[in-house]
C-alpha positions in Angstrom: 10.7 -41.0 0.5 13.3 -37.9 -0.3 13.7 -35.3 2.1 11.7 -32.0 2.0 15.1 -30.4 0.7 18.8 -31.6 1.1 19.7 -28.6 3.6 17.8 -30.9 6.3 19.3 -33.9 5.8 22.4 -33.0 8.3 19.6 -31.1 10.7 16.1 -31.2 11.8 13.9 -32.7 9.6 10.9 -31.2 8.6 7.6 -32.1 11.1 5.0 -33.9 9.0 1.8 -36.6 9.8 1.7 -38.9 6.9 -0.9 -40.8 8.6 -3.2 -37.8 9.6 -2.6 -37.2 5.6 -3.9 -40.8 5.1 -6.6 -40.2 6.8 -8.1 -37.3 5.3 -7.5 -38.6 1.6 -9.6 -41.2 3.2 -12.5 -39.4 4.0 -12.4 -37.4 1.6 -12.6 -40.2 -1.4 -15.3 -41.9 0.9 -17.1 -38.8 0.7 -16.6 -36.2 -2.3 -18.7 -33.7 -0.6 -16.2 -32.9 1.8 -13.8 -31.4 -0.5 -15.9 -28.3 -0.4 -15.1 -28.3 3.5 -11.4 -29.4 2.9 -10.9 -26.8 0.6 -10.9 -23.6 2.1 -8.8 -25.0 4.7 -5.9 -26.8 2.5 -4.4 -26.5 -0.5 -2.5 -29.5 -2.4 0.9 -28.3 -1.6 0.0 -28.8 2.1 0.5 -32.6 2.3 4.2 -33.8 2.7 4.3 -36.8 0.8 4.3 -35.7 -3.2 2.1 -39.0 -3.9 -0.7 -37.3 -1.4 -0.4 -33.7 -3.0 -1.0 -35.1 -6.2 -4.3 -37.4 -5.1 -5.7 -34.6 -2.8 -5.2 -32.4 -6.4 -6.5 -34.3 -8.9 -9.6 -35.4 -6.7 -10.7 -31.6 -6.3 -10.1 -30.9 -9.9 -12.5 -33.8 -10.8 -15.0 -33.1 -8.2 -14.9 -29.1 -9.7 -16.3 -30.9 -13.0 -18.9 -32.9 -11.2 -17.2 -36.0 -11.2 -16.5 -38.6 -8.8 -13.4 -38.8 -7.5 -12.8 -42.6 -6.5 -10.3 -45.0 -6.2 -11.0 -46.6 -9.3 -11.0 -44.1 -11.0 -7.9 -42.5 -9.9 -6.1 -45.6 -10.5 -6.5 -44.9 -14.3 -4.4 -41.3 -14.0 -1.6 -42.8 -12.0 -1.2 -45.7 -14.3 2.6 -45.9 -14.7 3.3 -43.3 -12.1 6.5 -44.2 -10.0 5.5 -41.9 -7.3 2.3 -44.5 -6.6 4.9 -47.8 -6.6 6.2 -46.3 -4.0 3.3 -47.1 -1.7 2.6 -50.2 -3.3 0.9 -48.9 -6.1 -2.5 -49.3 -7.4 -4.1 -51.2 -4.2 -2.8 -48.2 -2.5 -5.9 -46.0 -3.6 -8.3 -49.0 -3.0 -6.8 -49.0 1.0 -7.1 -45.1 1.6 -10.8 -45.4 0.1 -11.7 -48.7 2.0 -9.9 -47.9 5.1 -12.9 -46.9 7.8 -12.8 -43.4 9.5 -16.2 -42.7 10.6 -17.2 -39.4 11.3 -14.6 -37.2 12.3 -14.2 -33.4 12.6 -12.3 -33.3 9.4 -11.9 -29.3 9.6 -9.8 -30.1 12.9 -7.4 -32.6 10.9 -7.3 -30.0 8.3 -6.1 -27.1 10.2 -3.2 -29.7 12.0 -2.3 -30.4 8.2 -2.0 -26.6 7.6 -0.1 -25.8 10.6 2.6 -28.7 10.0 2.6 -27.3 6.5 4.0 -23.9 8.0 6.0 -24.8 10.1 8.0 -27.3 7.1 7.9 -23.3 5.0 9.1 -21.6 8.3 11.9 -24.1 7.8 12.7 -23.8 4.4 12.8 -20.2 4.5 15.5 -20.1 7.7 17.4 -22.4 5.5 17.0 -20.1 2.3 18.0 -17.7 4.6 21.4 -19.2 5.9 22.3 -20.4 2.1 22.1 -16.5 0.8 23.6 -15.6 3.5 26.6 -17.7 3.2 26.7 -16.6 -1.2 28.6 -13.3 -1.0 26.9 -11.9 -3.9 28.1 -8.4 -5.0 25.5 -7.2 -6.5 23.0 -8.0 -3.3 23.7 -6.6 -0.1 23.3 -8.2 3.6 20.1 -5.9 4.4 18.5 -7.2 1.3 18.8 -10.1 2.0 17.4 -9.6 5.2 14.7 -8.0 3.7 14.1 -11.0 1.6 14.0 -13.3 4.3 11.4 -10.6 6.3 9.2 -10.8 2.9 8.8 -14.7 2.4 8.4 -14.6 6.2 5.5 -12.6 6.1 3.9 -14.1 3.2 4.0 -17.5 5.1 2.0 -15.7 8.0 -0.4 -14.0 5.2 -0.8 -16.6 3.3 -2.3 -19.2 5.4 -4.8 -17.3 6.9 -7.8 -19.3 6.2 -9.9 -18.6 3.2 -13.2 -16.9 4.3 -16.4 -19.1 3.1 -18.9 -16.7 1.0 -21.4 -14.6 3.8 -25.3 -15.3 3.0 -26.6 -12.1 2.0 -28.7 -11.2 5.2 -25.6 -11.6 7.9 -24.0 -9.6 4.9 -26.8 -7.2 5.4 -26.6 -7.1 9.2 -22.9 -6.3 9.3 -23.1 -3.4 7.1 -26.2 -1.8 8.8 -24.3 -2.2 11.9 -21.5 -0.2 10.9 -23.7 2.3 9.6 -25.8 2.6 13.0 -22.3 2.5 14.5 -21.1 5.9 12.8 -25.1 7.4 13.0 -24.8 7.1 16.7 -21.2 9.0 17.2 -22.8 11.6 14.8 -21.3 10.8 11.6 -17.5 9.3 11.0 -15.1 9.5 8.7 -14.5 6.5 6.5 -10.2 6.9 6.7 -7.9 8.6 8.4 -8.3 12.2 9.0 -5.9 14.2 6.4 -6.5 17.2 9.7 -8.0 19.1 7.1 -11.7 19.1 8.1 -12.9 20.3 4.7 -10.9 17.7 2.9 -12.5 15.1 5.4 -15.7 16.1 4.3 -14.6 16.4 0.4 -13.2 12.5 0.6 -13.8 11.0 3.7 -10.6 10.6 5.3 -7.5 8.3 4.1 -9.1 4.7 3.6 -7.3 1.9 5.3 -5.5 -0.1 2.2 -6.0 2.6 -0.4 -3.2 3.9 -2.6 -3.3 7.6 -2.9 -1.1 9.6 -5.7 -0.1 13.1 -5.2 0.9 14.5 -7.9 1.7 17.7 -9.5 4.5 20.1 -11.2 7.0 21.2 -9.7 6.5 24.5 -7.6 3.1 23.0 -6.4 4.0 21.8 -2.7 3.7 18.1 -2.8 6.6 17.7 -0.4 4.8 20.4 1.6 1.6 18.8 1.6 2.6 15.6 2.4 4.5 17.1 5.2 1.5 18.8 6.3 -0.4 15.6 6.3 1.9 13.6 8.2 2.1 16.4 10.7 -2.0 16.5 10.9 -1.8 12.9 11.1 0.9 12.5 13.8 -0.5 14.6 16.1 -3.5 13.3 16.4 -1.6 10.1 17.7 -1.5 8.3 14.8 1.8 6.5 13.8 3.1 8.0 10.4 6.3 6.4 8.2 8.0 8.7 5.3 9.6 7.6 3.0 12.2 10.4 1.4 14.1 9.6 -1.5 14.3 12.9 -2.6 15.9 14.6 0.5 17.4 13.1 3.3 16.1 13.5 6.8 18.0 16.4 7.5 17.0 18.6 4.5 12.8 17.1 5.2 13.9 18.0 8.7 14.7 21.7 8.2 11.6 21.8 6.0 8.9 20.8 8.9 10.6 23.9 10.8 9.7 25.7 8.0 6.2 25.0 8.5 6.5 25.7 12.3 8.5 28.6 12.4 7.6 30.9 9.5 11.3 31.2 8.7 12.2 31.2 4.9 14.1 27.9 4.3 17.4 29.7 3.1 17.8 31.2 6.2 17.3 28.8 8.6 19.3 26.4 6.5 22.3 28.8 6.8 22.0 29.3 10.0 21.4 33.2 9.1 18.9 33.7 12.2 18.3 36.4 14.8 18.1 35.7 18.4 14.6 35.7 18.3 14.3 33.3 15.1 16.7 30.7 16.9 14.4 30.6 19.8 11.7 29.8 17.6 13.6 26.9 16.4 14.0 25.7 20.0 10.6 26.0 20.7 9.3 24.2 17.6 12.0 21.2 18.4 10.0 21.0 21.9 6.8 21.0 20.5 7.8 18.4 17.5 9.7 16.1 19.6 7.5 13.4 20.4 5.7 13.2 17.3 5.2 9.6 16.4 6.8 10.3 13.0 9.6 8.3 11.6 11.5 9.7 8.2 13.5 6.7 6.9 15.8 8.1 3.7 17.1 5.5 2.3 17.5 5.5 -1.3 15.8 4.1 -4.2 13.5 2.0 -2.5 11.5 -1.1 -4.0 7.9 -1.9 -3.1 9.7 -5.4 -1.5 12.1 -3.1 0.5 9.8 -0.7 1.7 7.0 -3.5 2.7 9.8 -5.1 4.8 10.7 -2.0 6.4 7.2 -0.8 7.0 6.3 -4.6 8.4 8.9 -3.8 11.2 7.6 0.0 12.3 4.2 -1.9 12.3 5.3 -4.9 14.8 7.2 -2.2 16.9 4.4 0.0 17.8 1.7 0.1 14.9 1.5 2.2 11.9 -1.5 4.1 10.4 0.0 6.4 7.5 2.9 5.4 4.7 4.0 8.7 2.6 6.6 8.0 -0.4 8.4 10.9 -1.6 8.6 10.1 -4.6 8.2 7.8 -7.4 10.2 9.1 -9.3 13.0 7.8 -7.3 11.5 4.6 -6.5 12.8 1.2 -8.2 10.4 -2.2 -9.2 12.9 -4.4 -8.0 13.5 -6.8 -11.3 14.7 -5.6 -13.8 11.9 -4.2 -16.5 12.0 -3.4 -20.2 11.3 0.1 -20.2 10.2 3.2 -17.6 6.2 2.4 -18.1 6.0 -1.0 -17.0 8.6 -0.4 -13.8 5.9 2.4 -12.5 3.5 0.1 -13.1 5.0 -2.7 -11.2 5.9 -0.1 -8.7 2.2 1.2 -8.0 0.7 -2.3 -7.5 3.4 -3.1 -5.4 2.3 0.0 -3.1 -1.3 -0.8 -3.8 -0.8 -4.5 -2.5 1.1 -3.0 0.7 -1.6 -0.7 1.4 -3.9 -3.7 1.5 -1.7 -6.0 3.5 -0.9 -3.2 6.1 -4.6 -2.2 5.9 -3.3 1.8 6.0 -3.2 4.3 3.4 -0.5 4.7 0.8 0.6 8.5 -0.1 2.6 8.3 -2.9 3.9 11.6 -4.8 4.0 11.7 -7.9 5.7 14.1 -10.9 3.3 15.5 -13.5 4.6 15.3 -17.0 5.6 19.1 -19.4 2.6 18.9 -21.1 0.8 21.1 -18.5 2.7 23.8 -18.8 2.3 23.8 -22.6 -1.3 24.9 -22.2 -3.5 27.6 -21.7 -5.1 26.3 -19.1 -2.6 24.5 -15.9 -4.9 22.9 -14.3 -3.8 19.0 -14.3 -5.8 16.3 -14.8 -5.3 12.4 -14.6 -3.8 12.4 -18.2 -0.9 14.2 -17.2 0.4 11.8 -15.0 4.3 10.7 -16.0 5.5 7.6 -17.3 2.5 5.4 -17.1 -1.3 4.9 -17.6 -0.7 2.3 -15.1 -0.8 5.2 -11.7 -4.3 6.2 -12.9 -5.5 2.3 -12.9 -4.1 1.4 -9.6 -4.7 4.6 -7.7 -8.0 4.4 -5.7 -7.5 8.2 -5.4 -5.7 11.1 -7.2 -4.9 14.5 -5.6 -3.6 17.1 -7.3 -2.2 20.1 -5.1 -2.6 23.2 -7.9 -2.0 27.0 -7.0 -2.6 29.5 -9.9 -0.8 31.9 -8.4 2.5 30.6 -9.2 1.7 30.1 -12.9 0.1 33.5 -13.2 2.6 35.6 -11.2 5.2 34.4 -14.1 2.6 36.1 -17.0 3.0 39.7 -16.1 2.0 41.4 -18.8 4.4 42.7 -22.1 3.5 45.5 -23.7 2.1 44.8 -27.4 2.4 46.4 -30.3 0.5 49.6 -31.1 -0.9 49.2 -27.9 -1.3 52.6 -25.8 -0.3 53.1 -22.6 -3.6 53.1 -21.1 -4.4 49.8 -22.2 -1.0 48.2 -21.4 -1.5 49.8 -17.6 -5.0 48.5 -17.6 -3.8 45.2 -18.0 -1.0 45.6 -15.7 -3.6 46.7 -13.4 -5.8 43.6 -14.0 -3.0 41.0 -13.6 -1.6 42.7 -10.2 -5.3 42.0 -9.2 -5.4 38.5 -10.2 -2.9 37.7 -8.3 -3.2 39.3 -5.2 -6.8 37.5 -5.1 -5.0 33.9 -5.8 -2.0 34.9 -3.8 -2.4 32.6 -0.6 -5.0 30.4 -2.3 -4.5 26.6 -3.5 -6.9 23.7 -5.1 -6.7 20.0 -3.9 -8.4 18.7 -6.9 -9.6 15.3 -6.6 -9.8 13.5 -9.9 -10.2 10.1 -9.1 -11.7 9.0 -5.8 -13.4 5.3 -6.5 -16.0 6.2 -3.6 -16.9 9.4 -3.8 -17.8 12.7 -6.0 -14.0 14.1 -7.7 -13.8 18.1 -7.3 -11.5 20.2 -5.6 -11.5 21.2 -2.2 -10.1 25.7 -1.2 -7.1 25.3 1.0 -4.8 28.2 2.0 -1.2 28.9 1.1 1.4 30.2 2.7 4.3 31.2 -0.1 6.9 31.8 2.3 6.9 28.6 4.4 5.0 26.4 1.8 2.6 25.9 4.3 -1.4 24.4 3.8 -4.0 25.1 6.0 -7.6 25.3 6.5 -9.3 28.2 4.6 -11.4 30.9 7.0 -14.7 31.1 6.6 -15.7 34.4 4.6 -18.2 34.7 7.9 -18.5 33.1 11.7 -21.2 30.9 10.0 -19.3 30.7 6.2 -17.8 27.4 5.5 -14.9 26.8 3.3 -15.9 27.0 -0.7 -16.3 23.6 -2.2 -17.4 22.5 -5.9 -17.8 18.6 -7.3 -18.5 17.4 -10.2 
């Protein structure tokens, strides 16, 4: 028989149990109703011996159409098959169907198949891993191929989990009346991860383990800031958080999150231009920041692959419950694509497949095309997402972070022709009004949320740190104004 691959044949050959293989070919051809316990534990390409993948294959494909899968008439698909000579051909079926078993916990001899069968890819892979290595290829770097390594690594572990058998419908039942009882008896709970916004909680119920969520907007609308705000929220409430800035490094993100804390204008405390006072307030905000279990990693132009590998590492290091990409824009499929649309597209169900194999929600931020500030009315909805139809498909929620403020501070009024004074100041008058009642107000509008109402949810603004928070309540017993659709 060849070896597994020609990088063993100097080293340690790969671990395999032909006769275990034998053996369960055997019982399964003695009995075809055994395939349906066989096969949620192995798949073909779990046998060693090619001759064995291809029996244990074409048996289940003929037992799927309700035929039986016997020796004799497996014989007639091998005819001239030199894999088959190999073990003496034809008679070889007859002696795995004929050859007596008895009862035997097949599921056991199963799961030793599967876990030889890892431990032959674990293999492979290390020496994948060793042959890039050695290939100085210029246009691949040493970390990515690391990160390749990391990523078939993982999908070795992920991949041979064990499929799950289909639930009757009354333990089905059970588990989700459970949960519900579970959440009735703590007095309601959220469904995610708490965005530290308690009327957005309410509005969406939290960040979903495994969901992708896009934040998206024009510029001038504070999706940096509300990201930042959410990983804040998020990290201090213990809860491990990894951001992802492409756009700024850490520094730059840095001086932004004093911002936030200090109240000082970002010009001035980038340039240093600070009072005594204002520098103790940095100090002070540095203490209280310190040991936030937020992690800013800004290097460039990720790749879904990339990033995964990265955020599979914070994760075995000490958990993760929050990813944040800042933003798309400057965010890279991987292979090569024939035009912007379908890289964003690859790109979103990259994210949207590691949300689900982290199980944690995906922030990813998102530019909003022109075409909003072409009409009448800015408000943004899920058509006026950039580059690709493909964001509003994956997305299992869309935010859109939306002040009117900042689009009607830039309309003061002009005076019109044949238009008296009276009327032009009455208008002046009207549009200094506006905006003073819109000044430190902003919409989350939610235009896509797969289980729940969409809407928008009142938040406040601060202009001069870029800073969301909570709205008051009009009243001790107000609560903060929500509408839904």
């Amino acid at each position: 028989m060849a070896p597994f691959d020609r990088r063993y044949e100097d080293g340690p050959q790969p671990p395999a149990n032909l006769e275990l293989e034998q053996a369960v070919l055997s019982a399964l051809l003695q009995d075809n109703r055994r395939f349906d316990e066989l096969a949620v534990l192995l798949s073909a390409d779990d046998f060693h011996d090619a001759t064995h993948r291809r029996i244990y294959e074409l048996a289940g494909e003929m037992i799927a159409r309700g035929q039986a899968a016997t020796a004799m008439v497996l014989k007639e698909h091998f005819a001239g098959d030199p894999s088959l000579a190999a073990h003496g051909g034809a008679s070889y079926l007859m002696q795995l169907q004929v050859v007596g078993v008895g009862f035997v916990d097949l599921a056991h001899w199963a799961r030793s198949l599967r876990d030889l069968s890892v431990r032959r890819q674990a293999m492979k892979a290390g020496a994948d891993l060793i042959a890039d290595a050695a290939e100085l290829d210029l246009d691949r770097s040493g970390d990515q191929v690391v990160e390749a390594a990391e990523q078939r690594l993982a999908e070795i572990a992920e991949g041979r989990q064990a499929a799950e058998e289909a639930v009757p419908f009354d333990q089905a039942m059970a588990d989700a009346v459970d949960e519900i009882e579970a959440n009735y008896r703590r007095g309601g709970a959220l469904l995610g991860l708490s965005t530290g916004f308690p009327s957005v909680d309410e509005f969406t119920g939290g960040m979903a383990g495994g969901e992708l969520i896009i934040v998206a907007g024009r510029p001038g609308m504070g999706k940096t800031s509300l990201a930042l705000c959410l990983a804040e929220n998020v990290a201090r409430a213990g809860k491990r958080v990894l951001f992802f800035s492409m756009e700024m490094n850490r520094k730059a993100l840095l001086q932004r999150l004093l911002v936030l804390h200090t109240g000082i204008r970002y010009q001035a405390l980038a340039r240093g231009r600070l009072s005594d006072g204002d520098m103790q307030r940095v100090i002070e905000a540095r203490r209280a920041m310190g040991d936030l279990p937020l992690l800013i990693d800004d290097t460039p132009e990720q790749t879904p692959q990339s990033a995964l590998a990265r955020a599979r590492r914070v994760k075995r290091r000490g958990g993760l419950d929050l990813v944040i990409f800042d933003h798309l824009g400057y965010m890279r499929a991987g292979k090569r694509q024939e035009n912007r649309n379908l890289e964003v597209g690859a790109i979103t169900k990259g994210l949207r497949a590691l949300a689900k194999g982290l199980g944690v929600p995906v922030l990813l931020l998102s530019q909003l095309s022109r075409k909003v500030e072409e009409r009448d009315d800015k408000r943004p909805h899920k058509g006026d997402l950039r580059d690709s139809g493909e964001i509003e498909q994956d997305a299992d929620a869309i935010w859109f972070p939306f002040r009117r403020h900042y689009y009607l501070k830039r309309e003061e009024p002009k005076p019109r022709a044949n238009e008296d004074r009276e009327k032009f100041n009455q208008r002046v008058s009207k549009w200094i009004e506006d905006c003073d009642a819109c000044r430190h107000q902003a919409d989350l509008i939610v235009d896509k949320q797969r289980n729940g109402p969409t809407g928008a949810v009142k938040l406040a603004f601060d202009e001069a740190t870029m800073r969301f928070s909570e709205v008051a309540p009009a009243d001790p017993g107000g609560e903060p104004g929500l509408w839904q659709e």
